[in-house]
DRENPA-3360 file (N, C-alpha, C; in nm, 2 decimals, always signed):
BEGIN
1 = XXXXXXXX = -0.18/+4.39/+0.50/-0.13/+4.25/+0.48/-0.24/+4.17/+0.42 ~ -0.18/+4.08/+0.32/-0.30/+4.07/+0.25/-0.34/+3.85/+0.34 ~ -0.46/+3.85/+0.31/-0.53/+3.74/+0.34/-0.47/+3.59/+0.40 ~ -0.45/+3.54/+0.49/-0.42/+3.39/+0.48/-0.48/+3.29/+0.38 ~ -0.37/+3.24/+0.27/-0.44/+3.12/+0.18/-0.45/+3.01/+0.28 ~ -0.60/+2.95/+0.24/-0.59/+2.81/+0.27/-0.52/+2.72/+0.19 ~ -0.46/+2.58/+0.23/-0.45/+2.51/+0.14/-0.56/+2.39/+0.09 ~ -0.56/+2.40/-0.06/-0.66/+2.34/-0.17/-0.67/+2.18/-0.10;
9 = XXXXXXXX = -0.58/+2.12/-0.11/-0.59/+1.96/-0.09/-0.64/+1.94/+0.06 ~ -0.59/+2.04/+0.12/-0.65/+2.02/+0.31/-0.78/+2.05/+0.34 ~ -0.79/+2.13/+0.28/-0.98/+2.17/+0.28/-1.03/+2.02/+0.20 ~ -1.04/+1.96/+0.13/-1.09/+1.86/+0.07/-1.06/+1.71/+0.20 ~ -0.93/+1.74/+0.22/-0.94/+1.58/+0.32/-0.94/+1.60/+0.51 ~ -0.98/+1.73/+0.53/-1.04/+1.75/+0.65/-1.15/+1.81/+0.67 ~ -1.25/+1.76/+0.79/-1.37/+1.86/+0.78/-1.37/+1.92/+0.94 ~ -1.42/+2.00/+1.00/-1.44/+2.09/+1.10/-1.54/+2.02/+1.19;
17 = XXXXXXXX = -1.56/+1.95/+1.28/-1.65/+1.90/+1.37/-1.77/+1.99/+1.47 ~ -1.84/+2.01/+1.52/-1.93/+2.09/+1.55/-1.85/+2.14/+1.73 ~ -1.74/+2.04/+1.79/-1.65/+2.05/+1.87/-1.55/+2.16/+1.82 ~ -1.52/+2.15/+1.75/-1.37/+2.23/+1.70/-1.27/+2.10/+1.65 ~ -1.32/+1.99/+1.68/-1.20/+1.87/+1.62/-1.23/+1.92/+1.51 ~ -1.07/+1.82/+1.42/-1.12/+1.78/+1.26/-1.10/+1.62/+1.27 ~ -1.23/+1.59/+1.16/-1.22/+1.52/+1.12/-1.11/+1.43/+1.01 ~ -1.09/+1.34/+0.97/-0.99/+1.28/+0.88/-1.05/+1.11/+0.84;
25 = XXXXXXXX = -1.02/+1.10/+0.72/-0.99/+0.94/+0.68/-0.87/+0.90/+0.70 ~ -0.90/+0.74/+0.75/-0.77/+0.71/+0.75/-0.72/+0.64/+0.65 ~ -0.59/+0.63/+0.67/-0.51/+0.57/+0.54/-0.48/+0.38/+0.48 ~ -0.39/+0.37/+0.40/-0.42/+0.21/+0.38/-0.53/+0.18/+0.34 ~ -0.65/+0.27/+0.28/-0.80/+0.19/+0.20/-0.79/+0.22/+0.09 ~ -0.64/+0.25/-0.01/-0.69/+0.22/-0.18/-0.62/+0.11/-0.23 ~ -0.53/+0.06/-0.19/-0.51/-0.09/-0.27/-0.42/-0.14/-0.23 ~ -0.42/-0.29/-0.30/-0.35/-0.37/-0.18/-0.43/-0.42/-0.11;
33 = XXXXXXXX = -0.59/-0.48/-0.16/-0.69/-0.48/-0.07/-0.68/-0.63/-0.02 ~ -0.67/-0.74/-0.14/-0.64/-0.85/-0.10/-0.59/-0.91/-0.01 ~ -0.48/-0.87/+0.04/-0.39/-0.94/+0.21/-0.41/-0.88/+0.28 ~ -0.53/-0.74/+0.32/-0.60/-0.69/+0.45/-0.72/-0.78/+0.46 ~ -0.72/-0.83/+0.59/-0.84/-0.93/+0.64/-0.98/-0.81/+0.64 ~ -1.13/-0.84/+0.64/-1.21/-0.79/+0.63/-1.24/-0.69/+0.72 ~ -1.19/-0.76/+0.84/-1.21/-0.62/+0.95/-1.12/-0.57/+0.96 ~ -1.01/-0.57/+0.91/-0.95/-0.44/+0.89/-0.94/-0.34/+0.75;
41 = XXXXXXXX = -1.02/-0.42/+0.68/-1.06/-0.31/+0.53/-1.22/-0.23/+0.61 ~ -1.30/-0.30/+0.72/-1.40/-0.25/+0.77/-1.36/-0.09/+0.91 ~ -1.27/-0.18/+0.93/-1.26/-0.04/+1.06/-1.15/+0.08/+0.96 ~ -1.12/+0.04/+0.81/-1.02/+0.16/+0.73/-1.15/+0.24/+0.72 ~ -1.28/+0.18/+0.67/-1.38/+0.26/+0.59/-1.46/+0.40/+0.75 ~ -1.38/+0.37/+0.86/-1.47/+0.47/+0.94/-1.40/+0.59/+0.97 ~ -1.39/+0.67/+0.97/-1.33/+0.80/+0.96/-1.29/+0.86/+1.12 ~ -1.19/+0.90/+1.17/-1.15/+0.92/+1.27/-1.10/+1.07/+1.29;
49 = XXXXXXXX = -1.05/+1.08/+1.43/-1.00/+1.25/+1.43/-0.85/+1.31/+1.43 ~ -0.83/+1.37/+1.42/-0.71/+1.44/+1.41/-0.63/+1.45/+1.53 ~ -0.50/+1.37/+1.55/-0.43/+1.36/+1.67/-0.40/+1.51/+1.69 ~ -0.37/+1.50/+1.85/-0.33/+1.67/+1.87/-0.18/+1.65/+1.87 ~ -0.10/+1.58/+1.80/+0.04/+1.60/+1.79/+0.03/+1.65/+1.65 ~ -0.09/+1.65/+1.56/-0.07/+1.70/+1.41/-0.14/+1.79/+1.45 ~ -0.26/+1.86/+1.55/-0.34/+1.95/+1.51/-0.32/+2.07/+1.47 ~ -0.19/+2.13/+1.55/-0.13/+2.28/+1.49/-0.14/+2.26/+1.31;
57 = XXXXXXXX = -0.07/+2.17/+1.31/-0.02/+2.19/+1.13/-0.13/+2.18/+1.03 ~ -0.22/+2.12/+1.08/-0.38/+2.09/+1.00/-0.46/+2.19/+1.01 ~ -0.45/+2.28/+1.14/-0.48/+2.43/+1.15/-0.39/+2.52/+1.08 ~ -0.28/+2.49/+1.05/-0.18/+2.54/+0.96/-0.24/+2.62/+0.82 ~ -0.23/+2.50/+0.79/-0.25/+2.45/+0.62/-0.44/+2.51/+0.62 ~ -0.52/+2.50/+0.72/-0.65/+2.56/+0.70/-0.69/+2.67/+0.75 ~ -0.54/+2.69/+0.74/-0.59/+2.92/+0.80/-0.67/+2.93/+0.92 ~ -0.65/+2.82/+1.00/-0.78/+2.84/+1.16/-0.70/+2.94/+1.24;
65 = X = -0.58/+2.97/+1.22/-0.53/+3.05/+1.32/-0.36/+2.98/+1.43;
% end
């Protein structure tokens, strides 16, 4: 049986935490920046974790198993 592909775009916008979380960016920071107030263009720029209602499918798409 041959190999589980990863997927290309999922490897680039998740990373593997030293826990076993993944990491993720969140969404809403490329435009449209003008009618977001500052602290909320500041808390887009901090990167957060992977809900466990998505986690299977993010393990999906990155061949974790």
């Amino acid at each position: 049986m041959p190999k589980m592909k990863s997927n290309g775009s999922a490897k680039k916008r998740f990373q593997i935490t030293g826990s076993g979380e993944f990491k993720r960016k969140k969404a809403y920071a490329s435009h449209i920046l003008t009618k977001k107030s500052q602290k909320r263009k500041r808390n887009l720029r901090k990167s957060t974790l992977v809900d466990k209602a998505d986690l299977r499918s993010v393990k999906r798409l990155l061949a974790q198993g």
